[in-house]
Wavefront OBJ file of the C-alpha trace (Angstrom):
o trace
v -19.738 5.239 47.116
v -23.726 5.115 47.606
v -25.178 3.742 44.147
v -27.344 6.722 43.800
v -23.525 8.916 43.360
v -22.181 6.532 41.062
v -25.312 6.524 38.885
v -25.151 10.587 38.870
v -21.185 10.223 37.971
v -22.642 7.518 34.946
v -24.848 9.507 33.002
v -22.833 12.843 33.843
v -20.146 10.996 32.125
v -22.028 9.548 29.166
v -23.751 12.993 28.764
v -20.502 14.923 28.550
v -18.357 12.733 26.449
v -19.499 8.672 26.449
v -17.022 6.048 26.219
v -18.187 4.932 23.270
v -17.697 1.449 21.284
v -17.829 1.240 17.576
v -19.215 -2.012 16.032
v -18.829 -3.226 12.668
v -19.222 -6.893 11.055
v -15.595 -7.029 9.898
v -13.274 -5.240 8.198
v -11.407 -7.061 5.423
v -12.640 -4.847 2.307
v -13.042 -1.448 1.781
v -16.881 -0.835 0.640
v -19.453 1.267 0.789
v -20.454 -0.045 4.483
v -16.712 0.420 5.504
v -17.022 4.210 4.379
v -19.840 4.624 6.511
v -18.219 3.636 9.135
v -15.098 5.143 9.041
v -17.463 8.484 8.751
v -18.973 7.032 12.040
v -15.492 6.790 13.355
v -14.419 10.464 12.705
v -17.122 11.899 14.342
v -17.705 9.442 17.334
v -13.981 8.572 18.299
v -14.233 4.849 20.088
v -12.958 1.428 20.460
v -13.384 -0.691 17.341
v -15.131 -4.233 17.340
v -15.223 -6.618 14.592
v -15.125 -10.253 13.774
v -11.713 -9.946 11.483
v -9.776 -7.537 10.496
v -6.614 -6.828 8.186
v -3.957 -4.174 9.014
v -4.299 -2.929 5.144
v -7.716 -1.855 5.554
v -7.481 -0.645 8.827
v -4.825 1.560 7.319
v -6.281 2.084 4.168
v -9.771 3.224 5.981
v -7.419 5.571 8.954
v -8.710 3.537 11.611
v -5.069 2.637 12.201
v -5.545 5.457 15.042
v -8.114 3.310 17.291
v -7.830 0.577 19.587
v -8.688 -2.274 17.395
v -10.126 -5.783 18.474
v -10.895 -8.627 16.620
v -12.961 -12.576 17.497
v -11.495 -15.392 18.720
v -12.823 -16.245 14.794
v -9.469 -14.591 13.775
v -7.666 -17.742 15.487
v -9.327 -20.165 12.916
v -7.463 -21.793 10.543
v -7.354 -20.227 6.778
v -9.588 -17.363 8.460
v -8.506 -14.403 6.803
v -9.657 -16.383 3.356
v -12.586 -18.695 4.354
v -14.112 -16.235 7.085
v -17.544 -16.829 5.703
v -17.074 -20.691 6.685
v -17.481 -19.864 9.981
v -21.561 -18.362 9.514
v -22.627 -20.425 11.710
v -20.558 -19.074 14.170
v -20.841 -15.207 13.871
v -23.799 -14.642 16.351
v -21.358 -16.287 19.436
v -18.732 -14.308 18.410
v -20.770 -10.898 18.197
v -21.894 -11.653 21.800
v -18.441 -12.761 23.353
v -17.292 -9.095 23.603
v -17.352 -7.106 26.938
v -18.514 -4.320 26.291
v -19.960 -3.439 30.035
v -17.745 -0.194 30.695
v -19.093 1.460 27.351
v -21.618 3.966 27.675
v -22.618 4.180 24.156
v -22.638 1.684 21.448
v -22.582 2.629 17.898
v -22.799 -0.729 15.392
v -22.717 -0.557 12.098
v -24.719 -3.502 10.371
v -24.966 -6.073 7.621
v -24.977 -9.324 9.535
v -24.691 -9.374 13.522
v -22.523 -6.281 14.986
v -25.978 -4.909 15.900
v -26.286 -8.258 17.778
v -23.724 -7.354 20.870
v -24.407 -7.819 24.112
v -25.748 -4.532 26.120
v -27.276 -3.816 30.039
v -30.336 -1.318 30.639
v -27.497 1.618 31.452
v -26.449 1.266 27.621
v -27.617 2.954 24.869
v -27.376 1.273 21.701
v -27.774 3.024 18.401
v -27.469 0.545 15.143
v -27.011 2.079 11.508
v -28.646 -0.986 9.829
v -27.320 -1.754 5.772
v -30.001 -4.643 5.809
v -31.266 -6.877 8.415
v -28.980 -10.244 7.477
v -29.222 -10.608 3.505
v -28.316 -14.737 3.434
v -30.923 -15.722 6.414
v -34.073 -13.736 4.800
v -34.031 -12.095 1.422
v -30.969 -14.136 -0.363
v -31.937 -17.462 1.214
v -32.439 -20.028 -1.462
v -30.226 -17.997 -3.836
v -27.461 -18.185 -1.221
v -27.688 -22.162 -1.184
v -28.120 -22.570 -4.989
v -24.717 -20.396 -5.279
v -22.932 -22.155 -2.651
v -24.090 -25.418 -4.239
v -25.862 -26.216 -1.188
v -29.647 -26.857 -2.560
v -29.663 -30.506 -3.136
v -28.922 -33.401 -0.241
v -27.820 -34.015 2.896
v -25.689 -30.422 2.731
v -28.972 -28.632 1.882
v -30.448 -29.484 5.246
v -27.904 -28.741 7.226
v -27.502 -25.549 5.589
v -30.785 -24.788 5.825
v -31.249 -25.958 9.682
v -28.120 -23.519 10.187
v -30.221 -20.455 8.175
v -32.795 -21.302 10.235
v -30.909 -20.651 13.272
v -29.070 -17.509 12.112
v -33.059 -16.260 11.175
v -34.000 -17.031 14.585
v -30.864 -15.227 16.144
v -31.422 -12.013 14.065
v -35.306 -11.586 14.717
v -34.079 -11.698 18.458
v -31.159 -9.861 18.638
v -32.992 -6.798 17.549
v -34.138 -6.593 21.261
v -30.723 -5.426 21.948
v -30.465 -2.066 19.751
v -32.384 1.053 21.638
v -33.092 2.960 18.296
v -32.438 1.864 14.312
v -31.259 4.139 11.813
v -31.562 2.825 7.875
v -29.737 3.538 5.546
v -32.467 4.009 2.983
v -36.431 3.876 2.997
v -36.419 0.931 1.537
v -34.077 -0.889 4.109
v -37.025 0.999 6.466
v -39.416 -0.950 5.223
v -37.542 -4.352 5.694
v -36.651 -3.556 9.329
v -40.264 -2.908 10.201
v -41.251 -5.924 8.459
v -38.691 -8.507 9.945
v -37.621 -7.088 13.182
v -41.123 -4.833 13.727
v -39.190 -1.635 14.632
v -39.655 1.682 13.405
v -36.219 3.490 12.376
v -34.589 6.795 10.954
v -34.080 6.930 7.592
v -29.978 8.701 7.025
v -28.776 8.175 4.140
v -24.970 7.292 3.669
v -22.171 9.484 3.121
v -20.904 9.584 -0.550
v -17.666 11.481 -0.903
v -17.790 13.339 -3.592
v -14.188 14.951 -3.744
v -12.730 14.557 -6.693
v -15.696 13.243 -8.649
v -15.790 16.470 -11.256
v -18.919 17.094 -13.779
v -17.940 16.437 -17.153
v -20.330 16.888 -19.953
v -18.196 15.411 -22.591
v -18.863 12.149 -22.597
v -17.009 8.994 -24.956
v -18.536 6.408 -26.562
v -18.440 3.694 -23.942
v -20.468 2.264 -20.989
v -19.282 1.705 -17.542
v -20.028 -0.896 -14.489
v -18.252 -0.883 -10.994
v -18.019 -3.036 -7.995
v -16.921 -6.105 -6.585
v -17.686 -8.984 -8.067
v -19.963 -10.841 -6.290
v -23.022 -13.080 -7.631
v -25.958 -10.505 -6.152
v -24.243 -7.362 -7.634
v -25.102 -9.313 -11.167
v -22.470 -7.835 -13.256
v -22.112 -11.069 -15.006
v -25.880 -10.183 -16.317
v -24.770 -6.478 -17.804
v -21.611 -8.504 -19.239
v -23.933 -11.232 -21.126
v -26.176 -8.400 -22.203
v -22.532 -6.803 -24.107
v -22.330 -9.568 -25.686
v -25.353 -9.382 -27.925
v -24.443 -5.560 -28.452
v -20.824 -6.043 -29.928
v -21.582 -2.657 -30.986
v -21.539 -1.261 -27.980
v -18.344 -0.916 -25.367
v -18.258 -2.007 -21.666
v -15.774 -1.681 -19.259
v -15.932 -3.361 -15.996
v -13.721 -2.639 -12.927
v -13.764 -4.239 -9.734
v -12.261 -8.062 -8.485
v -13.902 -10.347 -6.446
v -14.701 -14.345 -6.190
v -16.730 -13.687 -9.301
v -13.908 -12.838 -11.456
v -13.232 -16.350 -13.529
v -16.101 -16.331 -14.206
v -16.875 -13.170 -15.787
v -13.147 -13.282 -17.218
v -14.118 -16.240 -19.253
v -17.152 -14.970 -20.625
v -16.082 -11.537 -21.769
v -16.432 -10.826 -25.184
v -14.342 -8.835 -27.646
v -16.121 -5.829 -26.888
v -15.823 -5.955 -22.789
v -12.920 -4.809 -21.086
v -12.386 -6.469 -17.469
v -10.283 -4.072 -15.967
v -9.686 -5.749 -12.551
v -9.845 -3.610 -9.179
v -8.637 0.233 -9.799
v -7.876 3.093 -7.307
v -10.313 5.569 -6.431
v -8.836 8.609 -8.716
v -9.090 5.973 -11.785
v -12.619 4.817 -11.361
v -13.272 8.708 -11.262
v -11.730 9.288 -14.084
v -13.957 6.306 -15.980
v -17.350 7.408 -14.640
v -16.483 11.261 -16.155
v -15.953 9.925 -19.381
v -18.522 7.188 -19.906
v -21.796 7.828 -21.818
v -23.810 6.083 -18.799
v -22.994 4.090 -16.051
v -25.367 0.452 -16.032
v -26.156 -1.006 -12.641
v -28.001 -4.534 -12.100
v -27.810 -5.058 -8.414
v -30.680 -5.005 -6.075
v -28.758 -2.689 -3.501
v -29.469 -1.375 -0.547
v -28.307 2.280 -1.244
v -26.498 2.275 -4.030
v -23.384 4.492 -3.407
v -22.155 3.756 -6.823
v -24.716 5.241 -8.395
v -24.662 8.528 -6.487
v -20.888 9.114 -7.728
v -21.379 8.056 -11.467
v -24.069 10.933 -11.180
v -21.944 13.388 -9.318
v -19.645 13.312 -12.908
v -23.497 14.059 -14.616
v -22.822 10.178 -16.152
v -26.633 9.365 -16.246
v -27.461 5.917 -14.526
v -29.089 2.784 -16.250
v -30.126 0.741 -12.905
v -32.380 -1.994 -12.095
v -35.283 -0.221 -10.904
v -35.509 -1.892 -7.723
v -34.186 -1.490 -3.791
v -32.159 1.913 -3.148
v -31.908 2.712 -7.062
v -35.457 4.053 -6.730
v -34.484 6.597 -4.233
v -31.185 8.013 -5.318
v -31.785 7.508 -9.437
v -34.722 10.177 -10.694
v -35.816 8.537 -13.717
v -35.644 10.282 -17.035
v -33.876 13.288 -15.139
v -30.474 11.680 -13.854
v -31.284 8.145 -15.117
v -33.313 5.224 -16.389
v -34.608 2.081 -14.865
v -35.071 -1.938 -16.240
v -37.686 -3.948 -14.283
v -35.616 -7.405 -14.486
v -32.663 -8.497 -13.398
v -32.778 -10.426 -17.326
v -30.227 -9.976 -20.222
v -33.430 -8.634 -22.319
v -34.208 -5.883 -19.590
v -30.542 -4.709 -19.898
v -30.224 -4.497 -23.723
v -33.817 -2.667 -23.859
v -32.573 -0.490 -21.022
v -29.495 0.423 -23.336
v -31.481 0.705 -26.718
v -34.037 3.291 -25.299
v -31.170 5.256 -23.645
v -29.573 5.302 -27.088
v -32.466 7.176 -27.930
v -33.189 10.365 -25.378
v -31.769 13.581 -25.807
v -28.380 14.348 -23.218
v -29.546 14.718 -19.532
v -28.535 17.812 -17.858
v -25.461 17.701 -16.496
v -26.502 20.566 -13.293
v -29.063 18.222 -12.713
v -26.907 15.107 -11.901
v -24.875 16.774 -9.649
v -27.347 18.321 -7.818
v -29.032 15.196 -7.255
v -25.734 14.134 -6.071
v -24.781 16.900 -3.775
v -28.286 15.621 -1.647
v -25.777 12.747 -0.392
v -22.808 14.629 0.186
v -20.791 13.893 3.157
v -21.648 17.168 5.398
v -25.320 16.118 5.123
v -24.730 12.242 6.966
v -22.094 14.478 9.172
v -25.141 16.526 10.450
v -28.029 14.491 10.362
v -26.326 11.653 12.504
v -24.523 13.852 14.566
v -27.803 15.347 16.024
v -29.970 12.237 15.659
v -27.166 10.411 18.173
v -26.892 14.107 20.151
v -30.507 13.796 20.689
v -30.820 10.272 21.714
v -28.177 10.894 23.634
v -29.933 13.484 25.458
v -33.174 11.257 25.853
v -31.851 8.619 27.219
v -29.563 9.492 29.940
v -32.666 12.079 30.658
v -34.656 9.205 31.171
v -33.099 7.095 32.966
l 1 2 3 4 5 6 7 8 9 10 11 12 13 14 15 16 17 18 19 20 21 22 23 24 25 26 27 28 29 30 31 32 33 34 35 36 37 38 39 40 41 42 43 44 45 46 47 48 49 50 51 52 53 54 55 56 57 58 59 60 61 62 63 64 65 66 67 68 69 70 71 72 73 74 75 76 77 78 79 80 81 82 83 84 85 86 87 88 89 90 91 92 93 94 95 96 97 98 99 100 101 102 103 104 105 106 107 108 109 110 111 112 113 114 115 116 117 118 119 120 121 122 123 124 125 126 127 128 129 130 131 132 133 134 135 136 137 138 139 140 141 142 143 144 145 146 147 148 149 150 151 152 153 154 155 156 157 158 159 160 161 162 163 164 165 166 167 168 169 170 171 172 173 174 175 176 177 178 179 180 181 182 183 184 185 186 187 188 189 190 191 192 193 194 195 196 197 198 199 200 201 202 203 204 205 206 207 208 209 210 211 212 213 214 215 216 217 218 219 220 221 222 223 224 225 226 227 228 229 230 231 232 233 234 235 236 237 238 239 240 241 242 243 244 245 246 247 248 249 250 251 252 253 254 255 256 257 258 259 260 261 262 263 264 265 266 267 268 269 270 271 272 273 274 275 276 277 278 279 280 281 282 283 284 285 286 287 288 289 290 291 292 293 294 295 296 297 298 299 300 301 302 303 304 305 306 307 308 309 310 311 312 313 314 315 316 317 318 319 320 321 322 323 324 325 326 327 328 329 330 331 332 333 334 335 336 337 338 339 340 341 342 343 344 345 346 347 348 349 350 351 352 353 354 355 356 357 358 359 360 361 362 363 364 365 366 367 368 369 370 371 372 373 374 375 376 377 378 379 380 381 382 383 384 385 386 387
C-alpha cells in the first residue's frame, strides 16, 4: 500500500472513531481523580493504562468493562501496599507502554500518566489534577513526613526529587494540548511546564445529594486521611471547642493518628458509603475544609445539600466556595484560623439554601460531559486537519 493511502486510511480512521487509550496514574482508590476518569471513560470508550490496579475498584468505578493493563510495577513485591516505594520508578514505567497503534491518547494526571510515550501521528490530550505535587509544591513537606529531611536518606531522597522534577518539566513535551482542572492548577501548569491550557472543571455527581435546610447542631469533615488534606488540624481545633461537635469520615494512613487524638467531642467515623456521607453533609450546620486542593469536589457536594462551606481560602476553594454567599474562608492552615473561622460563622445569619445549590449545579456532571466532549471533538478535528 503506497504510504500516502495508508496515511488517508489513518486519519480517516482517527477522525471517524479513534482507537483511543485511556491513561491514568493508578487505580487503587476511588477519589475524586478516579471519578473523573471514569466520566472520561464513559464518553471516550478505550483501553485502560495504569501503574496498579485492584479488581475492587475497577469494579467499584465500572471499568470492569475495558481492557485493563497494569506495570511490570504490579510484579513487585508487597506492591499493592507499598506502591509509593517504587517513586523513583514511575516515570520508566509510564514510558514502557506501547501505545503506537492508538490514535488518540486521553491521560488523566496527578503524577506521570501524562508522561507516555507518543509519535507525531498521535494526538495527546492530558486532563492535568496538578503537575506532580511531591517533586514541586509538597517537596520539603513530603521529606519531613516521610522522615526523610535529616542524613544520608535526605540526599538521596532529594537527588531522586530532583530527578522526578527533571522528568516532569520534560515530559510535558509529550501532551499536544492541557486541560486543568481548575484556574488555579492553570496557573501552575504555565508556570512549571510553560504551557497554556483549558480550564474544565470536574464532574461532581450530584444525584442523590438533596437540599436540606434543616440543619443539626454539628459540623462535618470528609476525605481520606492523608497529611496534606490536614484534617488532623480541624480535629485539634475541636478540641479547644468541646462545645462544639465534629464528625469526621474517611480512612487512610493518617488514621492512628487522628484516632488517638480525638477528643470527647469528635466522632471518627471511619470510611462510609456514598448514600451515608450524603446523608451527613444534609444534616450538618457547615461542612469545614483545611486542605489546599486542587478542585475541591468535596466542597461542591456539601454545598449541593445548601451545607455552607468553612474552607481554607486557598487553591480550588477560591473558585468553587463564594464567600459569605455559599461559604467562608480562613487564611491559615493554623488551629487559630480554624476556631476563628468557626466563631464568626457562629455568628451570620443562615445562607440561602437556592443559593448553594445553584452554585453547585455550575459543576454538575452534564456540564464536564459537554465541555470535554467538544473541546476533544474539536482538537480532534484540528489535528488530523492538520496533519
Amino acid at each position: 500500500m503506497p504510504p500516502h493511502k495508508k496515511t488517508d486510511i489513518r486519519q480517516n480512521r482517527a477522525c471517524m472513531q479513534p482507537r483511543t487509550a485511556l491513561i491514568h496514574d493508578w487505580l487503587l482508590t476511588s477519589g475524586g481523580a478516579e471519578a473523573v476518569f471514569r466520566q472520561i471513560s464513559s464518553m471516550f470508550s478505550g483501553d485502560i493504562f495504569t501503574l496498579f490496579f485492584n479488581d475492587n475498584t475497577i469494579r467499584e468505578l465500572g471499568l470492569n468493562r475495558q481492557k485493563v493493563h497494569g506495570s511490570f510495577l504490579m510484579k513487585m513485591p508487597f506492591a499493592a501496599k507499598k506502591y509509593r516505594s517504587y517513586l523513583p520508578f514511575f516515570p520508566l514505567a509510564a514510558e514502557s507502554w506501547d501505545l503506537s497503534e492508538y490514535d488518540l491518547i486521553l491521560s488523566s494526571s496527578h503524577a506521570v500518566a501524562k508522561g507516555v510515550l507518543t509519535h507525531s501521528e498521535q494526538l495527546h490530550i492530558c486532563y492535568c489534577y496538578t503537575p506532580m505535587r511531591y517533586a514541586w509544591d509538597l517537596n520539603h513537606e513530603y521529606l519531613k513526613l516521610s522522615g526523610l529531611h535529616k542524613g544520608i536518606k535526605c540526599q538521596i531522597a532529594s537527588l531522586i526529587l530532583h530527578y522526578l522534577r527533571l522528568w516532569d518539566a520534560s515530559s510535558h513535551l509529550r501532551v499536544d494540548k492541557f486541560i486543568a482542572c481548575s484556574s488555579y492548577v492553570a496557573k501552575r501548569i504555565k508556570k512549571i511546564y510553560g504551557r497554556q491550557s483549558e480550564v474544565i472543571y470536574p464532574p461532581v455527581d450530584l444525584e442523590g445529594l438533596q437540599v436540606n435546610s434543616h440543619k443539626e447542631n454539628f459540623y462535618l469533615t470528609s476525605s481520606r486521611l492523608v497529611p496534606y488534606k490536614k484534617t488532623g488540624l480541624i480535629v485539634e481545633a475541636f478540641r479547644l471547642m468541646p462545645e462544639r461537635r465534629l464528625i469526621v469520615t474517611g480512612d487512610g494512613p493518617e488514621m492512628k493518628r487522628i484516632a488517638a487524638i480525638c477528643p470527647k467531642n469528635v466522632t471518627l467515623a471511619g470510611w462510609l458509603p456514598r448514600k451515608e456521607v450524603a446523608n451527613l453533609m444534609q444534616r450538618a450546620k457547615a461542612f469545614v475544609y483545611a486542605a489546599r486542593e486542587d478542585f475541591g469536589i468535596v466542597n461542591v457536594e456539601a454545598q449541593a445539600c445548601a451545607t455552607p462551606v468553612i474552607a481554607y481560602g486557598k487553591g480550588g476553594a477560591r473558585e468553587t466556595i463564594i464567600e459569605g454567599k455559599t461559604g467562608i474562608f480562613f487564611h491559615e492552615q493554623e488551629i487559630e484560623a480554624i476556631c476563628d473561622a468557626i466563631s464568626r460563622f457562629e455568628t451570620l445569619p443562615p445562607f440561602n439554601s437556592a443559593d448553594l445549590r445553584e452554585n453547585a449545579e455550575r459543576f454538575r456532571t452534564e456540564v464536564f460531559t459537554r465541555q470535554f466532549g467538544d473541546f476533544v471533538r474539536k482538537s480532534i478535528a484540528e489535528f488530523y486537519g492538520n496533519s
